[in-house]
C-alpha positions in Angstrom: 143.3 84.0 131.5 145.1 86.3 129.2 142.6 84.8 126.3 139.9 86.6 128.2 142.1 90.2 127.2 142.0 89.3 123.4 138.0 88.4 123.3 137.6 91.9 125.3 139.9 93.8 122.4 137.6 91.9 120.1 134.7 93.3 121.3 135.7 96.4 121.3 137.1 96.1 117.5 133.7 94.6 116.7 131.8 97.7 118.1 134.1 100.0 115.7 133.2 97.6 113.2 129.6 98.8 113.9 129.8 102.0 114.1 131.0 101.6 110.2 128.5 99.4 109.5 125.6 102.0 111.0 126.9 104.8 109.2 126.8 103.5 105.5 123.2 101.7 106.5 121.7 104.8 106.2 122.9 105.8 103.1 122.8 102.0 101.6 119.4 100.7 102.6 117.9 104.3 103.9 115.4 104.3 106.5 113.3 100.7 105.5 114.9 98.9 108.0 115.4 101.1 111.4 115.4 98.0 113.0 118.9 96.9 111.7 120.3 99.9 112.8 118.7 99.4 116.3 119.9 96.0 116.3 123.4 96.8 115.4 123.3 99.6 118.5 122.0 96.8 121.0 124.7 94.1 119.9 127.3 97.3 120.2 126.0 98.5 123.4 126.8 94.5 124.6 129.8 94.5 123.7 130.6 97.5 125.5 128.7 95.8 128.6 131.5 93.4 128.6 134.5 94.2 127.4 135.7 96.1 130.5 135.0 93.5 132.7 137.0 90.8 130.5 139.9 92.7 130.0 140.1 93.5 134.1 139.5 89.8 134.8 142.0 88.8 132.1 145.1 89.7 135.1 146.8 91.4 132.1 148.5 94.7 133.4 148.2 97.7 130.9 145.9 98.9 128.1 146.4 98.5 124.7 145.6 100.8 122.0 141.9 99.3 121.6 142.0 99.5 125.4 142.9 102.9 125.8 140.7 104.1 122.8 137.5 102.5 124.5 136.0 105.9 125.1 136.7 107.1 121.7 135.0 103.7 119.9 132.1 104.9 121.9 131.8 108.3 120.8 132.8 107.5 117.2 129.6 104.6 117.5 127.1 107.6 119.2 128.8 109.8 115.9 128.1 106.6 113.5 124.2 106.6 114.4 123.6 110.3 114.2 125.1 109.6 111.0 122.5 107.1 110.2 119.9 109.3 111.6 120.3 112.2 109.3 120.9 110.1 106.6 117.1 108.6 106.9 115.9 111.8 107.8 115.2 111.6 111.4 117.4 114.1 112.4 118.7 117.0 110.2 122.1 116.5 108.9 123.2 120.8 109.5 121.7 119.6 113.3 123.4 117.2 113.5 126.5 118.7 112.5 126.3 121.4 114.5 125.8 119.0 117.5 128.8 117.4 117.3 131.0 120.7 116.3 129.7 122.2 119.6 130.5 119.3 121.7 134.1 119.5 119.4 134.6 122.7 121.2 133.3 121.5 124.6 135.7 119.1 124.3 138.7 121.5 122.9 138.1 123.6 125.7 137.8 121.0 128.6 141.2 120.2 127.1 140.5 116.3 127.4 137.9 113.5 126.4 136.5 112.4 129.8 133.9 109.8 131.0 131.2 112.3 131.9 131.9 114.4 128.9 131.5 111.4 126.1 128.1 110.5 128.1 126.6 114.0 127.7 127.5 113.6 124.7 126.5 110.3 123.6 122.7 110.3 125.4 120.5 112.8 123.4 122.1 110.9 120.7 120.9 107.2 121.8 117.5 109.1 123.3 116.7 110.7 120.2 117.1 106.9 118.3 114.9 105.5 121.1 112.5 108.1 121.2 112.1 107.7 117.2 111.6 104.0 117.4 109.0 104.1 120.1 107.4 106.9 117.9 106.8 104.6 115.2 105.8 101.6 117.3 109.4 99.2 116.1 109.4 96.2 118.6 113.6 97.5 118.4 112.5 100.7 120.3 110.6 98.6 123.1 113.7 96.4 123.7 116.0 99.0 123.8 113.8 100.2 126.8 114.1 96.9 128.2 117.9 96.7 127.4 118.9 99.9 129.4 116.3 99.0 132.3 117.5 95.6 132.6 121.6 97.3 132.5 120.2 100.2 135.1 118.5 96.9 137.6 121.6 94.7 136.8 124.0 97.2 137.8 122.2 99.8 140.3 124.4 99.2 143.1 127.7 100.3 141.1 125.5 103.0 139.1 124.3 104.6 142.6 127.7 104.3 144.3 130.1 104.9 142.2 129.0 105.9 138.0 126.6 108.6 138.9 128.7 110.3 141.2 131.6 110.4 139.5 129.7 111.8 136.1 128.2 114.4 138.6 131.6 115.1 140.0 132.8 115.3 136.1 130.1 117.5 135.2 131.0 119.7 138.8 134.8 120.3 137.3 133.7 120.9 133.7 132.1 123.7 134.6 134.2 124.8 137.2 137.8 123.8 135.6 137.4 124.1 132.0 141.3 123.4 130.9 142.6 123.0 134.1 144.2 120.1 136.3 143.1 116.9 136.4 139.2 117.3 137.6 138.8 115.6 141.2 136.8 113.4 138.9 139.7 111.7 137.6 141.8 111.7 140.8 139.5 109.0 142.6 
């Protein structure tokens, strides 16, 4: 089943392919078709839904580059859309700018990219493009709703159990252990 290990890398190229895509929309087409960009988040957020799961069932042993940059590829996708935001206006760009440079210094100071960390991150981002859709009445903003209610049902059981805790737990040593060892987080 190694096959199953190149469609997850594939996925997970694709979702950088995105976040290039998303970030010249903006500045191509400008804000007449916010539903493209929400689109290209959904099929992204998909691909992120499985690529995981392929590469563990895949029974390859070790990550790969893509692999091992999965974290990144999301951040640099949450970056690409905050892109497109200021670029139609619905965010400003010095905001914007000065959102990500704090979290570059969050980040400098925690000494590591962790899971918690790129999820504080990424959320206001992706809350913020949902809230603006919904605003404006976009069918797009309605299924992304449905997309991360359906995800939250689908997966509850792992969420409650096991995600949750540990981006409590991550958020617990952040502010606790900024630069320190290896947050308990990380040693589960």
């Amino acid at each position: 089943m190694a096959w199953l290990k190149t469609i997850a890398d594939g996925l997970t190229a694709l979702r950088l392919a995105i976040s290039v895509a998303l970030a010249l929309l903006g500045p191509l087409v400008g804000s007449q078709d916010l539903n493209a960009a929400a689109a290209l988040v959904l099929v992204a957020w998909t691909t992120d839904l499985f690529d995981g799961p392929l590469a563990r069932k895949s029974g390859r042993a070790g990550q790969n580059w893509l692999g091992r940059s999965d974290l990144l590829i999301d951040m640099v996708l949450s970056v690409a859309l905050l892109v497109y935001m200021g670029s139609v206006g619905l965010v400003y760009f010095w905001l914007g700018l000065a959102y990500v440079a704090l979290w570059g210094v969050v980040i400098w100071r925690y000494g590591r990219l962790t899971k918690p960390l790129g999820a504080a991150f990424q959320g206001p981002i992706y809350v913020w493009f949902g809230l603006s859709l919904l605003a404006r009445r976009l069918l797009t903003g309605r299924l992304m709703v449905l997309w991360v209610a359906g995800n939250v049902v689908a997966t509850w059981g792992r969420l409650t159990r096991r995600d949750m805790p540990r981006f409590l737990r991550g958020l617990r040593d952040l502010i606790g252990n900024p630069r320190g060892a290896a947050p308990e987080s990380e040693r589960r």
